[in-house]
C-alpha positions in Angstrom: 130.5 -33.5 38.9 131.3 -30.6 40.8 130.7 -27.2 40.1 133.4 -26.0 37.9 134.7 -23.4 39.9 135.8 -25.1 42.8 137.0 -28.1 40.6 141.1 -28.6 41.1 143.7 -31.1 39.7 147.4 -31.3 41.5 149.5 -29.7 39.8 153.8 -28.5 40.9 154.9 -25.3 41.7 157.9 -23.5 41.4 159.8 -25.7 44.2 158.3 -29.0 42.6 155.8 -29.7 45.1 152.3 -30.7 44.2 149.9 -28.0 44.7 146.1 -27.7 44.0 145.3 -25.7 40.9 142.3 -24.7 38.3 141.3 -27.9 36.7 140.3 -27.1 32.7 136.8 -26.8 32.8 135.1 -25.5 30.0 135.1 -21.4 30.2 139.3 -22.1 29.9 139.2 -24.7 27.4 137.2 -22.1 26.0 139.4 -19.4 26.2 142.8 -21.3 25.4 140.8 -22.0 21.6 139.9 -18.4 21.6 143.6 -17.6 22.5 145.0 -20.1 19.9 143.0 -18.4 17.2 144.0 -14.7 18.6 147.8 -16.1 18.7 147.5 -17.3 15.2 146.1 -14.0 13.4 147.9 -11.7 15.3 151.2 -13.8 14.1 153.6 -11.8 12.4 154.7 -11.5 9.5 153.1 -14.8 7.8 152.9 -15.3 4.5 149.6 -14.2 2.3 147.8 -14.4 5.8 146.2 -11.4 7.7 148.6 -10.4 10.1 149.5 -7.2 12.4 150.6 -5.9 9.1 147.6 -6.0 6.6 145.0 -8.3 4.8 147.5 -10.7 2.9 145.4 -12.0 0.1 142.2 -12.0 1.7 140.3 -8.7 0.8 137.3 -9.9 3.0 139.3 -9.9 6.0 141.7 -8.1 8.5 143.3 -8.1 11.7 140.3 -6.6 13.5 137.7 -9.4 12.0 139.5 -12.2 12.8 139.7 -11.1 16.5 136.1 -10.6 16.8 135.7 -13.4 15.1 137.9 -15.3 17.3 136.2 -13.9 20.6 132.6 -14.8 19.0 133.5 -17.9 19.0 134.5 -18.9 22.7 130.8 -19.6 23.7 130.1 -22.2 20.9 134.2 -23.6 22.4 132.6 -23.9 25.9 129.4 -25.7 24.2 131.5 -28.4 23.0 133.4 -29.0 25.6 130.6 -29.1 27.4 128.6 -31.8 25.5 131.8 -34.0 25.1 132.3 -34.0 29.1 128.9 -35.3 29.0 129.8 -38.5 27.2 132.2 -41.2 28.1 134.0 -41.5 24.7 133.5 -40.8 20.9 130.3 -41.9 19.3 127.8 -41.0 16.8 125.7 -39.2 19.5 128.4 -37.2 20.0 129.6 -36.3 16.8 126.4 -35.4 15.9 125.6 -32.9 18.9 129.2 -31.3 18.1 128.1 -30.5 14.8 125.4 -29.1 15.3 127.0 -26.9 17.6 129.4 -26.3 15.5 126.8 -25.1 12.8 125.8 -22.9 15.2 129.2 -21.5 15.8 129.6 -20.7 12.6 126.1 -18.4 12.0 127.6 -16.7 15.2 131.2 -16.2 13.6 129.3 -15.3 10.2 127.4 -12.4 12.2 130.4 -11.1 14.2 132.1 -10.5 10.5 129.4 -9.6 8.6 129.3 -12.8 6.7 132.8 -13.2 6.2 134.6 -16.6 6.8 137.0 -16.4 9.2 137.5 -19.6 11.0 134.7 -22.0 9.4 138.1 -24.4 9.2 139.1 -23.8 12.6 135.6 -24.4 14.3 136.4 -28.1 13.0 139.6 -28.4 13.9 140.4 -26.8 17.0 136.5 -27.3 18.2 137.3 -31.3 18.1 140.7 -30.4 19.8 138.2 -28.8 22.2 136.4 -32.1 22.3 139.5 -34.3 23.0 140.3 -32.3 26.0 136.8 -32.7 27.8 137.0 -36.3 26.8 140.6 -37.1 27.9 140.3 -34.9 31.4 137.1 -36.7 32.0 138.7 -40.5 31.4 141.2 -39.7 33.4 139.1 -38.2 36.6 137.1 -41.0 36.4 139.9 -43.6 36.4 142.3 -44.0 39.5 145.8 -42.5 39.5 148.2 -44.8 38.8 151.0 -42.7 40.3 150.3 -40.6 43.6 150.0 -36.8 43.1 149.5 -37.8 39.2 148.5 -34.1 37.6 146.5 -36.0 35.1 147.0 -33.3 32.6 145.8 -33.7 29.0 148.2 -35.8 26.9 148.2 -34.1 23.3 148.1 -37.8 21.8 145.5 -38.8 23.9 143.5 -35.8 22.7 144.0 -36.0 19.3 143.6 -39.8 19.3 139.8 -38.8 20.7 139.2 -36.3 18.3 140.0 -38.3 15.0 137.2 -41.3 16.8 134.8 -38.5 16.8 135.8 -37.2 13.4 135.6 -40.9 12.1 132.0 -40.6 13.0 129.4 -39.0 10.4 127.6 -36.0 10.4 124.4 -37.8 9.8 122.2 -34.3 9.8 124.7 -32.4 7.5 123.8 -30.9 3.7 125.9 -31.7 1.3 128.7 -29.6 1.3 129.7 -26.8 -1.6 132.4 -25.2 0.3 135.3 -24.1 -1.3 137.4 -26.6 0.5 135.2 -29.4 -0.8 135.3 -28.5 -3.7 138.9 -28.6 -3.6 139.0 -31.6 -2.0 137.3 -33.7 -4.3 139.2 -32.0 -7.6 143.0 -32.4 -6.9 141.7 -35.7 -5.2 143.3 -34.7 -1.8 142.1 -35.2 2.0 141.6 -31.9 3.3 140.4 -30.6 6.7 138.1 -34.0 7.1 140.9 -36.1 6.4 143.7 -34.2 8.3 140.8 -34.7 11.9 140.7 -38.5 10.8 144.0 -39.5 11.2 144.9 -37.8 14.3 146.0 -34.1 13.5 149.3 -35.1 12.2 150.2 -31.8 10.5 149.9 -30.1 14.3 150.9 -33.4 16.5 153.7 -34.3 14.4 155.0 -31.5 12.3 154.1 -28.3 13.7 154.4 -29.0 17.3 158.0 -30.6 16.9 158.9 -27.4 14.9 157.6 -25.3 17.4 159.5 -26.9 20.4 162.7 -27.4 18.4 162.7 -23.5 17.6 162.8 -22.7 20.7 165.1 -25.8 22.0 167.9 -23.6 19.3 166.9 -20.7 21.2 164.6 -18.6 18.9 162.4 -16.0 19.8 158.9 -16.9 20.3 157.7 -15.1 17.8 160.0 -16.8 14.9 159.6 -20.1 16.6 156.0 -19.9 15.8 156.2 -18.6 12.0 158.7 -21.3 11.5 156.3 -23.6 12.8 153.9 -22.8 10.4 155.9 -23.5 7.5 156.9 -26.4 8.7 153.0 -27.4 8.5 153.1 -25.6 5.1 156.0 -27.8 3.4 153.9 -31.1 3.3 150.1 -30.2 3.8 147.8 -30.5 0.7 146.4 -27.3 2.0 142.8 -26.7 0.1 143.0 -22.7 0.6 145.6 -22.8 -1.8 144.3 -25.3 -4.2 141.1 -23.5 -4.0 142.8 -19.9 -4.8 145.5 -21.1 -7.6 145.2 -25.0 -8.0 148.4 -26.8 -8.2 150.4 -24.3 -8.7 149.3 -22.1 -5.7 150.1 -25.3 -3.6 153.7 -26.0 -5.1 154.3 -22.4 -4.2 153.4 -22.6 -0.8 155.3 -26.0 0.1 157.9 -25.1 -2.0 158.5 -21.4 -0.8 158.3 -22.9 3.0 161.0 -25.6 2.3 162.9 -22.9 0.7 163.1 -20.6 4.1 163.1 -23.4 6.8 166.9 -24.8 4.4 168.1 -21.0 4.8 167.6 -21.3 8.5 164.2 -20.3 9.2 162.4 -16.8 9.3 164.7 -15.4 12.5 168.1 -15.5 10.3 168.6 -13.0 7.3 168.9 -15.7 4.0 165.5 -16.8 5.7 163.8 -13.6 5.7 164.2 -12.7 2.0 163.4 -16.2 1.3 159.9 -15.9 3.4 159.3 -12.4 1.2 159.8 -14.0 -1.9 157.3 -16.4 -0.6 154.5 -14.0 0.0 155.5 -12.4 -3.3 154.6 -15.6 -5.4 151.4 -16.1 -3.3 150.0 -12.6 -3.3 150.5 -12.7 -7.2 148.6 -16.1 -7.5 146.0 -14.6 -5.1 146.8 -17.8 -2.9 146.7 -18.2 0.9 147.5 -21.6 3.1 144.7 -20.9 5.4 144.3 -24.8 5.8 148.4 -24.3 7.5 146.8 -21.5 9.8 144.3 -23.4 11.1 146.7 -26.0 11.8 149.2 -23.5 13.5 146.0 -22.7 15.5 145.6 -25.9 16.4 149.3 -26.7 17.7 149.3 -23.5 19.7 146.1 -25.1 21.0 147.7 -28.1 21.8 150.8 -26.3 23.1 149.0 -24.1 25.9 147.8 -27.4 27.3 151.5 -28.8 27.9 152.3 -25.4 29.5 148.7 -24.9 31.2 148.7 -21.1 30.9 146.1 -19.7 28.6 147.8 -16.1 28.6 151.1 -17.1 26.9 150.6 -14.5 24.4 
């Protein structure tokens, strides 16, 4: 393969003619997962979450940790990227290196916030997102374009699609897990994170991507467009931060309170704005916080920047 700064794919310009242009190579993947998790913390307001305008329910966080957290992580995005470009599709191999990348991603994330746990959900979300991308690009370099001047840009199906194969895969060299999302997981009897990879990301693919482009197809700002997203991902996840944090009741909250501000028109119209503060209200006082929902958000701005190829939408 050639070296990656003088790879190109074709690409239109402004007077839709096919141009050459920066393929994704794994410093951008990179930084569009680093940018996806900057996008989603800095997102404001959000309910229970750290945002612009405090901690939310998370005393072992803040704004300024999640950023550094965020940037820590773009070498260990470029790793995996790296090693699934390697490969020619999913496999135990594979899933194997990526978690043990991923591992350690995470001792780099844990240093960068003092031992706080920032994005331990998002590493495995968005890093086989990451995956997908390096996988898909690579498939589709290698096979002949069926159309000519064909952009072969990363399809987000296609992506997820090859990150729930490598998901499907086990971790053969991982402990047993104690994490609070586990332990979630296997008391309310739900799917969590593991599940959500397996089937393909629907929560981002399906819910919080068709949110996100129908906010803006009714012309709301970008900023509203996104937080509506996100409770759209909120209103049906079994989210295990919640569970975790307040059980079923701290879930019922969540997907209730979310329902309750999307039917009142959403977060950019007035009835939806006291209904998204009387949703943080009920969280903060169950101590509850859909971090599962914000890793997805994370994930379908991920999956966003690629249809619009421009990692400084922000």
């Amino acid at each position: 393969m050639a070296p990656a700064a003088v790879l190109l794919e074709r690409s239109r310009n402004s007077a839709g003619a096919w141009v050459a242009a920066p393929l994704l190579d794994d410093a951008r993947l990179a930084r569009y997962a680093v940018n996806a998790l900057s996008d989603e913390a800095q997102l404001t307001p959000k309910p229970a979450l750290v945002d612009r305008r405090g901690s939310g329910a998370h005393r072992d966080l803040d704004l300024a940790l999640m950023l550094r957290s965020a940037h820590a992580l773009e070498p260990t995005f470029a790793a995996l990227a790296r090693a699934a470009r390697r490969r020619a599709e999913p496999s135990a191999l594979l899933r194997t290196e990526l978690a043990q990348i991923g591992r350690a991603g995470e001792q780099d994330m844990m240093r960068a916030t003092g031992g706080s746990n920032a994005h331990r959900g998002a590493i495995w979300i968005v890093g086989l997102l990451v995956a997908g991308v390096a996988l898909d690009l690579k498939s589709k370099l290698a096979a002949p374009a069926s159309i000519p001047g064909d952009p072969r840009h990363p399809d987000a199906a296609s992506v997820c699609t090859l990150a729930a194969r490598i998901a499907c895969f086990p971790d053969r060299f991982a402990a047993p897990s104690d994490s609070h999302g586990e332990r979630a997981r296997q008391r309310y009897r739900v799917g969590g994170a593991r599940q959500e990879a397996q089937n393909g990301f629907p929560h981002a693919l399906r819910v919080g991507l068709p949110a996100l482009h129908a906010a803006r197809a009714r012309g709301i700002d970008e900023n509203a467009a996104r937080v509506d997203a996100l409770l759209a991902i909120m209103t049906t996840l079994d989210d295990t931060c919640l569970l975790h944090r307040a059980g079923l009741a701290g879930l019922q909250a969540g997907q209730r309170g979310a329902q309750r501000v999307l039917v009142a028109g959403g977060s950019s119209t007035p009835a939806g704005r006291v209904a998204l503060a009387a949703l943080e209200r009920d969280l903060l006082a169950l101590n509850a916080s859909p971090g599962g929902a914000a890793d997805l958000l994370a994930a379908t701005l991920f999956l966003d920047m690629l249809a619009h190829r421009d990692a400084g939408r922000s």
